[in-house]
Every structure is written in structure tokens, then in C-alpha cells.
C-alpha positions in Angstrom: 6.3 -4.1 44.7 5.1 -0.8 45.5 4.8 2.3 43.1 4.1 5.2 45.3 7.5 6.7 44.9 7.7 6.4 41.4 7.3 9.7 39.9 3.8 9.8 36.8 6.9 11.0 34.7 9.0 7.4 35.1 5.5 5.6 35.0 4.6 7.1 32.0 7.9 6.1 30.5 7.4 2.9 31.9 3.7 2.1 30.2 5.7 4.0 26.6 7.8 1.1 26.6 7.5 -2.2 24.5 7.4 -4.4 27.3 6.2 -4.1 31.2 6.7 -6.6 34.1 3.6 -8.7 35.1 4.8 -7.5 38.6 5.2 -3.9 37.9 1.3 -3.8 35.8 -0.1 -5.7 39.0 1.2 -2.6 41.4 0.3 0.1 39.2 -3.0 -1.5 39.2 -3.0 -1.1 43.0 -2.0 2.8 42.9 -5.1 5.2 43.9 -3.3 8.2 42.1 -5.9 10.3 39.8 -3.3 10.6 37.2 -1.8 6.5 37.4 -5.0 5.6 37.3 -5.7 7.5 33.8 -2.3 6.5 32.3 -2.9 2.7 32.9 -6.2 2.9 31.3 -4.5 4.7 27.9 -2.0 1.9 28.8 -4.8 -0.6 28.5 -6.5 1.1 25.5 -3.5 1.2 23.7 -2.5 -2.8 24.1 -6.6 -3.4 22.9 -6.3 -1.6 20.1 -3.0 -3.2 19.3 -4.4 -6.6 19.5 -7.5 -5.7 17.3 -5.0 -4.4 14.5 -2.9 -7.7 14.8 -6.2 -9.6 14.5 -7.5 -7.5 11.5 -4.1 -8.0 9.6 -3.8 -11.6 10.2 -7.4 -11.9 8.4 -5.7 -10.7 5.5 -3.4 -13.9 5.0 -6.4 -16.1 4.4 -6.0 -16.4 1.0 -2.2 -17.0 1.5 -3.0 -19.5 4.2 -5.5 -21.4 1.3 -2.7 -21.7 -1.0 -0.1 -23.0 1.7 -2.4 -25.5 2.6 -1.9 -26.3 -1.1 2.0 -26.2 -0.9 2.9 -22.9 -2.5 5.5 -21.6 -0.9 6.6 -17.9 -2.3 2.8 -16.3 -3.0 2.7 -13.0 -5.0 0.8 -10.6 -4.6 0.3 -8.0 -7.8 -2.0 -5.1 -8.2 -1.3 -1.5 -10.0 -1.6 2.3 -9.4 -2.4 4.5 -12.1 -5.9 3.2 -14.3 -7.3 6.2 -14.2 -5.5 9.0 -14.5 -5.3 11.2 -17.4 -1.3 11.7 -17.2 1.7 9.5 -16.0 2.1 5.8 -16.2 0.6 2.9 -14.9 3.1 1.4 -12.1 2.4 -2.5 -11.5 3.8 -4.3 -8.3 4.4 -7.6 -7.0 5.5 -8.7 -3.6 6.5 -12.0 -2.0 5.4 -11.6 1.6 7.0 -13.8 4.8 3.9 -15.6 5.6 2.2 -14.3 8.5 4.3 -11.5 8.8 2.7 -8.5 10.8 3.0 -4.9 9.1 1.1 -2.5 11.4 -1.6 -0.9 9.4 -1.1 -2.8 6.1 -4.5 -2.3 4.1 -5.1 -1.2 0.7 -2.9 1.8 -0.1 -5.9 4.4 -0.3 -7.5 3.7 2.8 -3.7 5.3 3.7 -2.3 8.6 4.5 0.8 9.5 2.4 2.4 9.0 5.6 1.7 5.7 6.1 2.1 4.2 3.3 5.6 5.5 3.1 6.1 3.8 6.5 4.8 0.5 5.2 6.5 1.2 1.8 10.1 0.7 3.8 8.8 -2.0 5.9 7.4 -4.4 3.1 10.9 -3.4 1.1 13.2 -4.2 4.4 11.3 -6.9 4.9 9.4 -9.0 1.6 11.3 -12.2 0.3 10.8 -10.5 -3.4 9.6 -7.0 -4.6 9.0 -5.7 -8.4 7.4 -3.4 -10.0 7.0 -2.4 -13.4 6.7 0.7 -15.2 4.2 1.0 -18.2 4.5 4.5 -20.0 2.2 6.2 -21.1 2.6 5.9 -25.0 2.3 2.1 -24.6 -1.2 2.5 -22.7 -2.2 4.6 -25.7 -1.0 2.2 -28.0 -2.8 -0.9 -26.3 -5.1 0.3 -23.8 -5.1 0.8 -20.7 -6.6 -2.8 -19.5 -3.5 -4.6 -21.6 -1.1 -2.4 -20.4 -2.4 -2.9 -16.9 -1.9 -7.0 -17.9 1.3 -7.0 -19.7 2.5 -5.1 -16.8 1.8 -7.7 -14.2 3.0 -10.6 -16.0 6.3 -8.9 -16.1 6.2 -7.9 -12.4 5.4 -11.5 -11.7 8.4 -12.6 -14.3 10.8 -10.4 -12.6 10.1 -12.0 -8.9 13.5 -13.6 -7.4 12.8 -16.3 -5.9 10.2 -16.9 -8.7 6.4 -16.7 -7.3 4.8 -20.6 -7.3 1.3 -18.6 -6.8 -0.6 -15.6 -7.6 -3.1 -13.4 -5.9 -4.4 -10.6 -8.1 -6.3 -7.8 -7.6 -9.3 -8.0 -9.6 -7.6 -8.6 -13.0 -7.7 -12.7 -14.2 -4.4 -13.5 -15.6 -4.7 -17.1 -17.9 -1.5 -17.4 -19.1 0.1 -17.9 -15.8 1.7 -21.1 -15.3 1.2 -21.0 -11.2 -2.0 -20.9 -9.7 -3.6 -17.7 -9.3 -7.0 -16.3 -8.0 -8.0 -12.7 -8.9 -10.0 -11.5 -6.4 -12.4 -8.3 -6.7 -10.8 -5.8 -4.0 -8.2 -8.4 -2.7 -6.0 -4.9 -2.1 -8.5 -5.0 1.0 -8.8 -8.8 1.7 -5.0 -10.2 0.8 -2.2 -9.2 2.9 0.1 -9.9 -0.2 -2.2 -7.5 -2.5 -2.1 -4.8 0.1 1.2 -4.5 -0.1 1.7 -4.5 -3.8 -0.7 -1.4 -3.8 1.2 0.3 -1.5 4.4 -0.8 -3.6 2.6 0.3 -6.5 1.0 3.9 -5.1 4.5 5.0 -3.7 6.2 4.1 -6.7 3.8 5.8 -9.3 3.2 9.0 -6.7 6.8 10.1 -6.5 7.1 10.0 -10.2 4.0 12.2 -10.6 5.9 14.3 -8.3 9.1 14.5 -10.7 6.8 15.5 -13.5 5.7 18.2 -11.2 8.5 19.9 -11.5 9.0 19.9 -15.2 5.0 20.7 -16.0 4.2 22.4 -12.5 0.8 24.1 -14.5 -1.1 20.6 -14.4 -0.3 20.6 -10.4 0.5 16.8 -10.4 2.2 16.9 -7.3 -1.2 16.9 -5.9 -3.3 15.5 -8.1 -1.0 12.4 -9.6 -2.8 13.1 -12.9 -6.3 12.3 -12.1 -8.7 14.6 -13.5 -9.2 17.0 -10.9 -10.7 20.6 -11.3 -7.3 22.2 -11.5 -5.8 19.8 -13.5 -8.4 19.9 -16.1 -8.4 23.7 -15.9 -4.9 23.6 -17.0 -5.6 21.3 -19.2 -7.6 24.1 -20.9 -5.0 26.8 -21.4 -2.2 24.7 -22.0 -3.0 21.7 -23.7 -1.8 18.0 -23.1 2.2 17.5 -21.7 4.0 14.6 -23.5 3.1 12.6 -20.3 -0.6 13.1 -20.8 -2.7 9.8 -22.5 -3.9 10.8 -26.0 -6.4 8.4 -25.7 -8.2 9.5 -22.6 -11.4 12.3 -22.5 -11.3 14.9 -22.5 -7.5 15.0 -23.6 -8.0 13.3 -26.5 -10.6 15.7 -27.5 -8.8 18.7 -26.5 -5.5 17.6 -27.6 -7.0 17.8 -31.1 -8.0 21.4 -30.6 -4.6 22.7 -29.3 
């Protein structure tokens, strides 16, 4: 096969596409044109990188691969968005992953652009044997605290899994009452492919409800700060007091809600 009257244009498209004949890659490999010669090395760069991200996310079933060896079959995955910020809920998520399954970029959900967790968001929800997520307000977490509201939270997303989880991987909280085996691991949204995508679950979830505050208390600017305590959203907090979506038990809100 020869390429020399293949236009760079229909090369290009060529080495764009998912898959390229062995006997095509071994004749562009022969062409001597400047500009062939820089798009098979891209080409090249492109498939490395590929096969590092497909290595890197495989890593992240290791905990999943421990508990097959054990016979679990359906392992969740749970972890939450929202501790910390002064306003919203707490959103906690579980996920029943396919084992092994690749999702390009799946990683805990702040090491992610917006962008890309929104991408992985419809991939792990097309694609997950089980998804949940629960919803703790914001009254409940004042009534409880935040650590119990983070807890009850997950046993319900656990409880609300169909088919029901036979395993557990948590992100840093231990849950004892579970009646499946469970390991909490300290950043497992980093080290378990099943946590990873329960944070990204979990972010998406909690950040587009932060946005549909937004539009009812657009002075706290929570469209861009999802309640944490940012400079402008404490500044607003100044001059206009706590929303009914603020936590009455956080500083300063609690202090300044007093004062208002």
C-alpha cells in the first residue's frame, strides 16, 4: 500500500478515526512528508496517552477486584458532596458499577472540570447496574449534625440500590450497621472506581441544585460558589443575613444569623 496520493486532509481523517488498518499505519510510517510525519507522531501520542488513562483507571477497581475475589457481586460505591458548605444540602450517592468498566477520565469529582464531570455524570447513569442518591436538607443537618446527616444519608442511598448492593466501599466514613461487607477507605473517591463515581453522582447532583437556589437568592452568588464560604458569599452574608437554605448551625452564620 502506498500513501503518496492520499491527501494530509484524508490522512488526518484517517488517524481521527477509532480504528486504522495495521496495513495502512505500516505505509504511513513509510511516508517522508514533513506534515505525515508530524500527524503520525500526534497519532502515536494520542494512542500512549490513551493506554496510560486505561491503565490508571483500571487501578481504580482494586478494591472491587478484592471483594470479587470474595464473591460480591453488585459492589457500591457511596460518598457525598456538600460537608462543608455553609448553604444547601448535603447530596449522598451510591453506584453499582459493571466491573471493570472503562469511563475515560473517571477520578474523584474535584480533580474534574464542570465539563467533565457532566460527561462522566451521563456515562456512569447510561451505563451503572444501580444509581441513588439522597438528598439531606439542610434543617435535618442542623438538627443532627452534619457527620449523622452525612451517615443516615448513605445508608439510605445504599437501601435504595436496585439490585440491592452485597458490598460497600465508602469514602472515608465507617458505616457499622451495614449488613454487607464494607471498607471505608480514607480518599477512596481517588483510589475506588466505584467511589469516584458516586462523587461525581453526588457533585452534579448537589451543584445544579445550588444553581436553582441561585436564582431565587442570586445575592449569595451560589451559582458559583455552591455555598462554600467564599469572600463574596460571606460578604453577602453580611448585608443580608442567612436565606432559609443557609445552616444555622454553621460559623459564622450561626453567629450572624443571631444578629440580623
Amino acid at each position: 500500500m502506498n500513501t503518496d496520493s492520499m491527501t494530509v486532509a484524508q490522512i488526518t481523517r484517517l488517524l481521527n478515526s477509532d480504528s486504522i488498518a495495521p496495513q495502512l499505519l505500516q505505509a504511513l510510517k513509510k511516508d517522508t512528508r514533513r506534515m505525515v510525519v508530524r500527524l503520525l507522531q500526534q497519532w502515536e501520542q494520542r494512542r500512549l496517552k490513551a493506554a496510560k488513562e486505561r491503565e490508571r483507571v483500571k487501578k481504580l477497581y482494586a478494591y472491587e477486584s478484592s471483594l470479587k475475589a470474595q464473591g460480591c457481586q453488585f459492589i457500591a460505591g457511596v460518598d457525598e458532596a456538600g460537608r462543608g458548605p455553609l448553604a444547601g444540602p448535603v447530596v449522598i450517592a451510591a453506584v453499582i458499577l459493571p466491573y471493570e468498566c472503562h469511563f475515560p477520565l473517571l477520578n474523584d469529582s474535584k480533580k474534574l472540570l464542570p465539563s467533565q464531570r457532566e460527561t462522566l455524570y451521563t456515562l456512569i447513569m447510561e451505563k451503572a447496574v444501580a444509581v441513588s442518591y439522597q438528598i439531606i436538607e439542610n434543617e435535618l443537618i442542623d438538627q443532627i449534625n452534619i457527620y449523622q446527616a452525612t451517615i443516615q444519608g448513605m445508608y439510605r442511598a445504599i437501601a435504595a440500590l436496585s439490585p440491592t448492593a452485597d458490598s460497600a466501599l465508602i469514602d472515608a466514613v465507617p458505616l457499622s450497621d451495614l449488613l454487607v461487607p464494607s471498607l471505608s477507605i480514607v480518599g477512596g473517591d481517588a483510589k475506588s472506581a466505584s467511589i469516584a463515581a458516586a462523587s461525581i453522582i453526588a457533585k452534579v447532583e448537589r451543584d445544579r441544585i445550588m444553581d436553582k437556589l441561585h436564582t431565587d437568592f442570586p445575592m449569595y452568588g451560589f451559582c458559583r460558589n455552591k455555598g462554600y464560604g467564599t469572600p463574596e458569599h460571606l460578604e453577602a452574608l453580611r448585608n443580608y443575613g442567612p436565606c432559609p437554605f443557609h445552616r444555622r448551625t454553621f460559623e459564622p452564620v450561626k453567629s450572624w444569623g443571631k444578629q440580623s
